[in-house]
C-alpha positions, 0 to 999 in steps of 0.5 A, a space after each residue: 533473525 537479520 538484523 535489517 529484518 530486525 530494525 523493519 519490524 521495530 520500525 513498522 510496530 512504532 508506525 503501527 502504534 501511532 496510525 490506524 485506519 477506520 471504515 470512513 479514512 482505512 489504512 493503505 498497508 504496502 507489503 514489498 517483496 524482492 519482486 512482487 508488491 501488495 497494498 490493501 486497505 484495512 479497517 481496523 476497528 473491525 479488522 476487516 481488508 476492504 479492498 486489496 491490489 497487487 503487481 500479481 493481478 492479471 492486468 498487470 502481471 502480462 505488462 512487461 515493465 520494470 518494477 518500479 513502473 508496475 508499483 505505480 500501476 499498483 497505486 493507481 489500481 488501488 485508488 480507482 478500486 478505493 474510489 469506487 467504493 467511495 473511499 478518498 481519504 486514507 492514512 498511510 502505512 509503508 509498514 517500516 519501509 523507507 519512502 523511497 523507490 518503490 513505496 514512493 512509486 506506489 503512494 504517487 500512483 493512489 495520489 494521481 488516483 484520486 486518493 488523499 494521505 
Protein backbone atom coordinates (compact mmCIF):
# COMPACT_ATOMS: atom_id res chain seq x y z
CA UNK A 1 0.00 0.00 0.00
CA UNK A 2 1.18 3.99 -0.67
CA UNK A 3 2.65 5.08 2.29
CA UNK A 4 0.23 8.56 2.05
CA UNK A 5 -2.51 6.13 2.27
CA UNK A 6 -0.86 4.62 5.02
CA UNK A 7 -0.38 7.42 7.29
CA UNK A 8 -4.10 8.70 6.52
CA UNK A 9 -5.68 5.50 7.80
CA UNK A 10 -3.42 5.94 11.07
CA UNK A 11 -4.29 9.00 11.35
CA UNK A 12 -8.18 8.64 10.73
CA UNK A 13 -8.30 5.52 13.19
CA UNK A 14 -6.48 7.74 16.00
CA UNK A 15 -9.42 10.34 15.32
CA UNK A 16 -11.72 7.66 15.23
CA UNK A 17 -10.82 6.66 18.83
CA UNK A 18 -11.11 9.66 20.17
CA UNK A 19 -14.62 11.31 18.64
CA UNK A 20 -17.89 9.78 18.03
CA UNK A 21 -21.24 10.94 17.36
CA UNK A 22 -24.54 10.47 19.11
CA UNK A 23 -28.40 10.99 17.66
CA UNK A 24 -28.48 14.33 19.75
CA UNK A 25 -24.49 15.97 18.57
CA UNK A 26 -23.91 13.02 15.18
CA UNK A 27 -20.67 13.21 13.65
CA UNK A 28 -19.87 15.12 10.38
CA UNK A 29 -17.69 12.40 8.48
CA UNK A 30 -15.75 13.95 4.88
CA UNK A 31 -14.69 11.57 2.44
CA UNK A 32 -12.46 13.51 -0.40
CA UNK A 33 -11.87 12.01 -3.62
CA UNK A 34 -9.50 13.51 -6.52
CA UNK A 35 -12.57 15.28 -7.98
CA UNK A 36 -15.75 14.58 -5.92
CA UNK A 37 -16.15 15.17 -1.86
CA UNK A 38 -18.87 13.61 0.41
CA UNK A 39 -19.85 14.52 4.04
CA UNK A 40 -22.66 12.69 6.03
CA UNK A 41 -23.71 12.69 9.62
CA UNK A 42 -23.74 9.35 11.50
CA UNK A 43 -25.14 8.31 14.67
CA UNK A 44 -22.86 5.97 15.74
CA UNK A 45 -24.56 4.48 18.75
CA UNK A 46 -26.90 2.83 16.46
CA UNK A 47 -24.65 3.07 13.12
CA UNK A 48 -27.07 4.56 11.26
CA UNK A 49 -26.26 7.68 8.35
CA UNK A 50 -28.74 10.14 9.21
CA UNK A 51 -28.31 12.54 6.60
CA UNK A 52 -25.76 12.56 3.43
CA UNK A 53 -24.43 15.39 0.84
CA UNK A 54 -22.17 15.49 -1.88
CA UNK A 55 -20.62 17.79 -4.88
CA UNK A 56 -22.48 14.53 -6.80
CA UNK A 57 -26.18 15.95 -5.86
CA UNK A 58 -27.77 17.53 -8.97
CA UNK A 59 -28.13 21.11 -7.86
CA UNK A 60 -24.73 21.23 -7.56
CA UNK A 61 -23.30 18.75 -10.20
CA UNK A 62 -24.80 21.53 -13.13
CA UNK A 63 -22.81 24.31 -11.17
CA UNK A 64 -19.85 24.79 -13.01
CA UNK A 65 -17.39 26.14 -10.29
CA UNK A 66 -13.78 24.92 -9.13
CA UNK A 67 -13.58 22.60 -6.37
CA UNK A 68 -13.05 24.35 -3.70
CA UNK A 69 -16.13 26.85 -4.35
CA UNK A 70 -18.66 23.66 -4.75
CA UNK A 71 -17.24 22.14 -1.15
CA UNK A 72 -18.41 25.08 0.43
CA UNK A 73 -21.72 24.52 -1.29
CA UNK A 74 -21.41 20.73 0.16
CA UNK A 75 -21.06 22.32 3.55
CA UNK A 76 -23.82 24.41 3.44
CA UNK A 77 -26.30 21.87 1.97
CA UNK A 78 -25.43 19.83 4.92
CA UNK A 79 -26.27 22.04 7.37
CA UNK A 80 -29.44 23.48 5.80
CA UNK A 81 -30.34 19.55 5.47
CA UNK A 82 -28.90 19.17 9.42
CA UNK A 83 -31.06 21.99 10.55
CA UNK A 84 -34.14 20.79 9.05
CA UNK A 85 -33.79 17.88 11.11
CA UNK A 86 -33.36 19.93 14.05
CA UNK A 87 -29.60 18.93 14.15
CA UNK A 88 -27.04 22.00 15.15
CA UNK A 89 -24.49 20.58 16.95
CA UNK A 90 -21.97 18.03 15.61
CA UNK A 91 -18.41 16.71 16.13
CA UNK A 92 -16.03 17.01 13.43
CA UNK A 93 -14.26 14.36 11.64
CA UNK A 94 -12.15 15.14 8.71
CA UNK A 95 -11.27 11.37 8.42
CA UNK A 96 -7.39 11.76 8.53
CA UNK A 97 -7.22 14.70 5.95
CA UNK A 98 -5.15 17.83 6.94
CA UNK A 99 -7.90 21.10 7.46
CA UNK A 100 -6.98 22.63 4.71
CA UNK A 101 -8.28 23.66 1.11
CA UNK A 102 -11.18 21.65 0.64
CA UNK A 103 -12.08 20.00 4.13
CA UNK A 104 -11.65 23.70 5.44
CA UNK A 105 -13.91 24.88 2.70
CA UNK A 106 -16.57 22.22 3.61
CA UNK A 107 -16.30 22.78 7.48
CA UNK A 108 -16.70 26.97 7.04
CA UNK A 109 -19.58 26.38 4.50
CA UNK A 110 -21.82 23.88 7.59
CA UNK A 111 -20.29 26.77 10.01
CA UNK A 112 -22.09 29.67 7.79
CA UNK A 113 -24.93 26.95 7.56
CA UNK A 114 -26.08 26.92 10.94
CA UNK A 115 -23.97 24.09 12.29
CA UNK A 116 -21.65 24.48 15.38
CA UNK A 117 -18.29 21.96 15.98
Amino acid sequence: MDSKVLRRQNIRYRIRHKISGSNEKPRLSVFRSNSEIYVQLIDDVSGKTLVSASSQDKDLKAQKVTRIEKSKMVGAAIARKAVELGLTTVVFDRSGYLYHGRVKALAEGAREGGLQF
